[in-house]
N, C-alpha and C positions, 0 to 999 in steps of 0.2 A: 504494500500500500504506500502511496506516495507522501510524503511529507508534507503533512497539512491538512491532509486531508480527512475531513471531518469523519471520523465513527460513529454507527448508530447502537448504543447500547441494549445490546438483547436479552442482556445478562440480568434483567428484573428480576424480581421475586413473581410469588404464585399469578398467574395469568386469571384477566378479570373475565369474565364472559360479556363480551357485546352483546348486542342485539342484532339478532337472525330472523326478523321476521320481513322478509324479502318476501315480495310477490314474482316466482320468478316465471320466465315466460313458459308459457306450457301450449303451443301451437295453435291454432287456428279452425274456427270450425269448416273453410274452404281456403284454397292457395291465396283467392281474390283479395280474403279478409286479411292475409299475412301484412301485418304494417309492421313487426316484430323485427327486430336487426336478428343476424345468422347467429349473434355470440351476444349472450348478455354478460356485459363484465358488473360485478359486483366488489368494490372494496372494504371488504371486512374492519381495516387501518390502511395507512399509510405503506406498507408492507406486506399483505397478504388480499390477493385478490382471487376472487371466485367465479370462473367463468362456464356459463350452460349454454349449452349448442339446443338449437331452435329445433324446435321438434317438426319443421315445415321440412328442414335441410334434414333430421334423419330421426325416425320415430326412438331413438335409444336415448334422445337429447341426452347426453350423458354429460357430468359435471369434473371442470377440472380446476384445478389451485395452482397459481403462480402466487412463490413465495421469494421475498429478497431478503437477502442477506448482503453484510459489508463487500466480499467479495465478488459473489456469485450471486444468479434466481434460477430454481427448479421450477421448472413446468413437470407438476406430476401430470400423465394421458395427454395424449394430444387427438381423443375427438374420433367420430366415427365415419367422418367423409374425408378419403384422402385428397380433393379438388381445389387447389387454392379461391378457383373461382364462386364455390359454393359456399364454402367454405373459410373464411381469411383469417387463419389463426394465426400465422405467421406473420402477420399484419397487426393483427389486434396487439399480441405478444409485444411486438417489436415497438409499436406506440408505447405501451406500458411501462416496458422498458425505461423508452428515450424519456418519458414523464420523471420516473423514479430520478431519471442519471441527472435531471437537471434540476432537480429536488437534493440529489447529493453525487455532487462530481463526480465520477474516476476516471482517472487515466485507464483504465484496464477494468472489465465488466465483461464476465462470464456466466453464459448462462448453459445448463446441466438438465435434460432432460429425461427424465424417470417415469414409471409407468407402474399402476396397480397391481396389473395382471398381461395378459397379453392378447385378453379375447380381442377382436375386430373393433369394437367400436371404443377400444380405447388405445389404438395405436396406429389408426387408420393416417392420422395428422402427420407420423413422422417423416415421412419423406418432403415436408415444406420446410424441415430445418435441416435435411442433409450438407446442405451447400452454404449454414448460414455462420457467418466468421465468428470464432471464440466459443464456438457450441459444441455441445459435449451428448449426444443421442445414445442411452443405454440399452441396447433391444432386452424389450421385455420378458422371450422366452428363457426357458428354466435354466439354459447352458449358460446363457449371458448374464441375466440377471441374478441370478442367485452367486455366480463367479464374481461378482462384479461387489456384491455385497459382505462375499466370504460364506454365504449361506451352505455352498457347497462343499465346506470342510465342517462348519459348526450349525446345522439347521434353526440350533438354538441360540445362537447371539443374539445381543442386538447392535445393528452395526450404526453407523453414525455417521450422517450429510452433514458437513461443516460449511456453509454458506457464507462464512466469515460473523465467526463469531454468535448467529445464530446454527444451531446444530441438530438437525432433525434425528430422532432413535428411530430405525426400522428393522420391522420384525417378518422373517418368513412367516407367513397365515395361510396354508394350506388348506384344499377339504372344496372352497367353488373352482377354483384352477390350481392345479399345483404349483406353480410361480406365482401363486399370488403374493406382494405384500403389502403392512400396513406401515403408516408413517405418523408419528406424534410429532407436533410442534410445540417443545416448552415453551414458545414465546406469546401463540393463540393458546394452546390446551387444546389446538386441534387434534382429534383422534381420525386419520385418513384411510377408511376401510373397504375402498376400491366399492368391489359387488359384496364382500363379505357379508358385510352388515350397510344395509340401508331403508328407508320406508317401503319395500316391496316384497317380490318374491326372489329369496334368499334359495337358487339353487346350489343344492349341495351334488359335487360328484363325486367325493369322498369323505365318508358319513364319518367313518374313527377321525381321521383328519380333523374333516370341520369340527367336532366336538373337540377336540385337542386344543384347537384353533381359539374356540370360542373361551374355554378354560383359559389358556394365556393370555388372553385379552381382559380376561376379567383380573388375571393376577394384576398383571401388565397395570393394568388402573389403578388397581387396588395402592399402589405405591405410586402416583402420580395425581397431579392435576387436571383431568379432562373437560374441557367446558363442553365442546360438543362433538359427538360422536358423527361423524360426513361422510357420506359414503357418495357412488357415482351418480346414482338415479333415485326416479320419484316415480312410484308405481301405485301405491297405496291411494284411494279418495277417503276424502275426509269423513267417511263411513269406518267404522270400525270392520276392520277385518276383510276388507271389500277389495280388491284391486282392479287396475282397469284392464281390459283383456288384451292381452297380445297385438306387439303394432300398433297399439294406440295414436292416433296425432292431435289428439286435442283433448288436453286433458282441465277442465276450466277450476274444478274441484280438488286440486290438490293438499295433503297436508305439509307441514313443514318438511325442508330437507333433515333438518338436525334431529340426531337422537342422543339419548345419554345412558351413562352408564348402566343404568338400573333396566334398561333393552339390553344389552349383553347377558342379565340375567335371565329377562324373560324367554330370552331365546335359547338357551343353557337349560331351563324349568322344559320348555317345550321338547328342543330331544330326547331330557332327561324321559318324559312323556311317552315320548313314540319308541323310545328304546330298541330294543331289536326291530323292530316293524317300520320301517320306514315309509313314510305317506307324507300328501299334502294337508297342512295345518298352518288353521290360519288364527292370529292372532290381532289384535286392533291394530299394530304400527305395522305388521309384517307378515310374510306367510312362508314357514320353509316349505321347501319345493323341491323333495328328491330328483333329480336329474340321471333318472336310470331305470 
């Protein structure tokens, strides 16, 4: 870091919970009616922004977080259309960016791109930062990503994003994909649970896994700060226990994205439930959903 150049102090104590009560876009009941930008960017602070792809551009609207640090910003998922033109994340990103840099100078700004899992619609984006200067693209399958984290010698670590001075703990979370992981931000109390955990249908394709999964997570909390549990998507309607069906493009009744810790338990209560017998159960904020 260059001399002089102002540091953003990440190193606070326990992190407060903002306010998440976002209307976020949830698509259109015709294309005609789409007046909705491709990307809604959301900023949490000063620091951490949350962006959802328009459910017009691709029924998964799946949600992603660019986080800055002194050094570096991580773009976790980059999204389920790989089109710049449909698309313009690399666009949106790169504004964000240039905002931040002229909010706090550097000579040298890198940004680090990491991913949930490696399903389709959350890695669909990365080919719009192949070619983009100071970037860093981790593919998210199991060889790379877990290599990348040290997962593959320790499944059990937790390994550490240093953003400069902000430092993210991430954990392999196995059981919906097997490279899946999850990411806390001591600076939000962000808990980033990909598909694992979110307001919908929680397919599991590895039932020991996911249980195993969901037990670390609860430890995992149990010795942290979490303000809010975020996961990629919103599937659930503000009915209890209801979701909306497959493909959906307009969803007008959504409930919030955030969930908190005391859902980790519910959902831990729930396989506890279905134990050997795996099946669809659905619960008010979510519904597991064997995938087999």
């Amino acid at each position: 870091m260059a001399a002089g150049t102002h540091l953003v102090d990440f190193g606070s104590p326990v992190p407060r919970p903002r306010d998440l009560d976002v209307r976020w876009i949830h698509g259109s009941p015709s294309a005609k009616h789409n007046t909705d930008p491709d990307i809604q960017v959301h900023a949490y602070d000063e620091h951490t922004v949350i962006l959802r792809q328009n459910m017009a551009v691709h029924f998964e609207a799946p949600f992603l977080f660019l986080l800055f640090g002194n050094t570096q910003a991580v773009l976790i998922d980059t999204g389920a259309t790989a089109s710049a033109e449909f698309f313009p994340l690399r666009q949106v990103v790169d504004e964000l960016v240039d905002k931040w840099l002229a909010r706090h100078p550097r000579p040298d700004y890198r940004l680090l791109v990491l991913h949930t899992h490696a399903h389709g619609d959350h890695i669909a984006g990365d080919g719009q930062f192949a070619d983009r200067p100071g970037t860093t693209v981790v593919g998210a399958d199991l060889g790379t990503a877990w290599k990348h984290f040290g997962f593959d010698r320790d499944p059990a670590a937790v390994a550490r994003v240093d953003l400069g001075g902000r430092v993210l703990e991430c954990l392999a979370t196995p059981g919906h994909h097997e490279a899946a992981v999850t990411y806390y931000d001591p600076w939000t109390g962000f808990l980033l649970t990909g598909d694992t955990v979110y307001p919908g249908r929680l397919y599991v394709n590895d039932w020991p896994e996911f249980t195993r999964t969901i037990d670390r997570l609860i430890d995992f909390c149990g010795r942290r700060p979490v303000t809010h549990v975020l996961g990629c998507h919103i599937e659930m309607t503000t009915e209890p226990g209801v979701d909306y069906p497959v493909r959906t493009t307009y969803q007008p009744h959504e409930p919030p994205l955030q969930l908190t810790t005391d859902h980790l338990r519910e959902i831990r209560a729930a396989l506890a439930e279905l134990a050997d017998r795996p099946r669809r159960l659905a619960r008010p904020r979510f519904v597991v959903y064997p995938n087999y």
